[in-house]
C-alpha positions as a LaTeX table, in Angstrom:
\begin{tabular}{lrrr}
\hline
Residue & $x$ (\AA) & $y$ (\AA) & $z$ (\AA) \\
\hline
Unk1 & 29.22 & $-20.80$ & 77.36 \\
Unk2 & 26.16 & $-21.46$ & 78.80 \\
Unk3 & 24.74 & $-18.02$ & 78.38 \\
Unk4 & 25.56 & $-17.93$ & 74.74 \\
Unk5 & 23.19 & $-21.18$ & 74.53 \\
Unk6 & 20.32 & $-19.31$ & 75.89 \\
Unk7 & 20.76 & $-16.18$ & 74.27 \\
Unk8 & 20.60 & $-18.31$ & 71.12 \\
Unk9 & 17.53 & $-20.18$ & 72.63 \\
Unk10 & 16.03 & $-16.81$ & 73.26 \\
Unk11 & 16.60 & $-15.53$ & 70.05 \\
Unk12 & 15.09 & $-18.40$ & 68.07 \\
Unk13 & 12.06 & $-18.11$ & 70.37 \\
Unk14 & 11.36 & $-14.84$ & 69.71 \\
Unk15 & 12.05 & $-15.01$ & 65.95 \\
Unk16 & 9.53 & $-17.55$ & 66.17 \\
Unk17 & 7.26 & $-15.48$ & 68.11 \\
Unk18 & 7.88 & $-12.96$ & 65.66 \\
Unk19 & 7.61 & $-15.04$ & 62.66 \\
Unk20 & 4.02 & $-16.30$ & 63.99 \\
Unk21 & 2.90 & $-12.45$ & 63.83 \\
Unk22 & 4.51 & $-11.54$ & 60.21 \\
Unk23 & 3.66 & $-14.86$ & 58.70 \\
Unk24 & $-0.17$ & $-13.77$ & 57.98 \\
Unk25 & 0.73 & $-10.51$ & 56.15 \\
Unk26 & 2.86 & $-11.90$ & 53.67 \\
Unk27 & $-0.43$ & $-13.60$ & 52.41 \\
Unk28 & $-2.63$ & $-11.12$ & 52.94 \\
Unk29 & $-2.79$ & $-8.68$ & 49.87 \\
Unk30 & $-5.35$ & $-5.63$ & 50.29 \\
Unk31 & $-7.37$ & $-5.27$ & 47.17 \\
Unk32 & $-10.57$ & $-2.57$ & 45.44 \\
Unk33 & $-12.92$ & $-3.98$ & 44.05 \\
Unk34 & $-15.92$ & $-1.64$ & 41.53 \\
Unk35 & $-17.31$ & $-4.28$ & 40.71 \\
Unk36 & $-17.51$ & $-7.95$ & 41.70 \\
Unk37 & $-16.46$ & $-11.08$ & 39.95 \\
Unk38 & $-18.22$ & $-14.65$ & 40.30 \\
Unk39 & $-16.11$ & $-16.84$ & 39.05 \\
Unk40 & $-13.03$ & $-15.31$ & 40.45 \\
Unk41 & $-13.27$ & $-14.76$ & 43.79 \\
Unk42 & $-15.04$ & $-15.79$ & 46.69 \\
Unk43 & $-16.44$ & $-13.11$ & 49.27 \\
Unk44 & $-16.61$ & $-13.78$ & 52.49 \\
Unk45 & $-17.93$ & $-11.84$ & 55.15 \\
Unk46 & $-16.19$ & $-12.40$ & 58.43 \\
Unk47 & $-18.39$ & $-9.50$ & 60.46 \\
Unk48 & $-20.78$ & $-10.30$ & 62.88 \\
Unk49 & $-24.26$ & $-10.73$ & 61.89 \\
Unk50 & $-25.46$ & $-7.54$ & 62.82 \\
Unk51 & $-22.78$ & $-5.66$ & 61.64 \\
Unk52 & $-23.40$ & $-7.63$ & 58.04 \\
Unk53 & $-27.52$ & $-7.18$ & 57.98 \\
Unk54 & $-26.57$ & $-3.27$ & 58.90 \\
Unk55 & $-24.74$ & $-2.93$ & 56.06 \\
Unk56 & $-24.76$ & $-5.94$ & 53.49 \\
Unk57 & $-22.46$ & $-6.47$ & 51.20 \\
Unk58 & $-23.73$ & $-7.91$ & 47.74 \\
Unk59 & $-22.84$ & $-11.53$ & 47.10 \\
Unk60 & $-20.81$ & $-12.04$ & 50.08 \\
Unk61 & $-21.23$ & $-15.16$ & 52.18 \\
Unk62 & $-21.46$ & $-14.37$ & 55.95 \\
Unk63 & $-18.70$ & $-16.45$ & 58.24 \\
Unk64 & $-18.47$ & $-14.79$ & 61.64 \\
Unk65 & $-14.75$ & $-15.11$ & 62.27 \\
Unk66 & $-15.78$ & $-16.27$ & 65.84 \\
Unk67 & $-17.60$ & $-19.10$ & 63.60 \\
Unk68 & $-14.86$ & $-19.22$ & 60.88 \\
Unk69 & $-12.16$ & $-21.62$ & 62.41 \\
Unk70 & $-15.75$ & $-24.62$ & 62.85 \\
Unk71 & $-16.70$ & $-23.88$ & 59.14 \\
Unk72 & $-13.42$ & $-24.63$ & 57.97 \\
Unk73 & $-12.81$ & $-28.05$ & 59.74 \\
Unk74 & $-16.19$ & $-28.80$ & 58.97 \\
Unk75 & $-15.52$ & $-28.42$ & 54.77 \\
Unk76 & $-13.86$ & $-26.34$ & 52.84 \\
Unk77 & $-15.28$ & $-22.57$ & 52.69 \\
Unk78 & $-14.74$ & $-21.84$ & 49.31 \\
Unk79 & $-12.79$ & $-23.08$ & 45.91 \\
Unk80 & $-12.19$ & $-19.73$ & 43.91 \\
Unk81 & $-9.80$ & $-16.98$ & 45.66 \\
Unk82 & $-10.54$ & $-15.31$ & 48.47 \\
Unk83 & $-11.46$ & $-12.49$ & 49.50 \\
Unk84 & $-12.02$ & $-11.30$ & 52.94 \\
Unk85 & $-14.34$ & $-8.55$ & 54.37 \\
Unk86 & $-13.86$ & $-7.46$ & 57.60 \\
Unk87 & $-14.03$ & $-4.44$ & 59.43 \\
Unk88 & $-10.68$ & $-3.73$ & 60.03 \\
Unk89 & $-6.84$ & $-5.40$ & 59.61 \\
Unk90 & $-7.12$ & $-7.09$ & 62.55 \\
Unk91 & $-9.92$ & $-9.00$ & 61.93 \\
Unk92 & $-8.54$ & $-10.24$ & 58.41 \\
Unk93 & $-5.80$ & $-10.78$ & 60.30 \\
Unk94 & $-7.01$ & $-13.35$ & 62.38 \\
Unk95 & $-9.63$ & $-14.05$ & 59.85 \\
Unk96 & $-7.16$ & $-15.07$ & 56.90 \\
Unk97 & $-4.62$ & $-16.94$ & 59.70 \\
Unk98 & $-7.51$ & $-19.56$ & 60.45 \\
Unk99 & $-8.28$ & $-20.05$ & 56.26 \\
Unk100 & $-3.94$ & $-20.40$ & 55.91 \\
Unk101 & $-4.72$ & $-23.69$ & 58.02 \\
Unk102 & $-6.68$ & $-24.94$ & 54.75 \\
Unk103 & $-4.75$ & $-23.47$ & 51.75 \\
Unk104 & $-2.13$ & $-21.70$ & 51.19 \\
Unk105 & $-2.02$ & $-19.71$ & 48.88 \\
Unk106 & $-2.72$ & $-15.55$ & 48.85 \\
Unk107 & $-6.05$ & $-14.47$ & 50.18 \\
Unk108 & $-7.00$ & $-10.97$ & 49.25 \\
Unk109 & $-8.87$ & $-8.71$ & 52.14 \\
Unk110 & $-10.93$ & $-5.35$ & 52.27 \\
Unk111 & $-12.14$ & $-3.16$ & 55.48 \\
Unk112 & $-15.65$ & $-1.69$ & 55.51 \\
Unk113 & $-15.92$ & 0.75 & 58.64 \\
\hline
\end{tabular}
């Protein structure tokens, strides 16, 4: 009996586990954007600064995501939906897992390379 009680133990941890990894993709939604809307959405930038000056992306506001998680226990980043630019799925990964901590609700992402 006791082995039954920590295969169950074992499963529920790694459901868990799991659950932690899947639970930021079922709010992130990838999205296209031709043209950008104001009083939609909210861009934000979550390359580094280099990366962002290289390239710059019009109206986006630049968060590092190492900075990301102090800017949004400091106040709240933005009050439109978001969208995230990053330069690949793992950073918006990460990047929209810290914003979940203040809203949740979907937060749209893109990739530059």
């Amino acid at each position: 009996m006791a082995i039954w009680g920590m295969a169950g133990a074992l499963m529920a941890a790694l459901t868990l586990g799991l659950w932690r990894v899947v639970y930021p993709y079922s709010y992130m939604k990838p999205i296209q954007l031709d043209r950008f809307d104001d009083d939609k959405y909210c861009l934000i930038d979550v390359r580094d600064y280099i990366l962002s000056h290289r390239t710059p992306y019009e109206k986006a506001k630049n968060i590092p995501l190492s900075y990301l998680g102090r800017q949004t226990k400091e106040n709240e980043v933005c009050d439109k939906e978001i969208i995230v630019l990053a330069e690949d799925r793992k950073a918006a990964r990460l990047a929209v897992k810290i914003l979940m901590k203040q809203r949740k609700q979907p937060i749209y992402y893109m990739t530059v390379s």
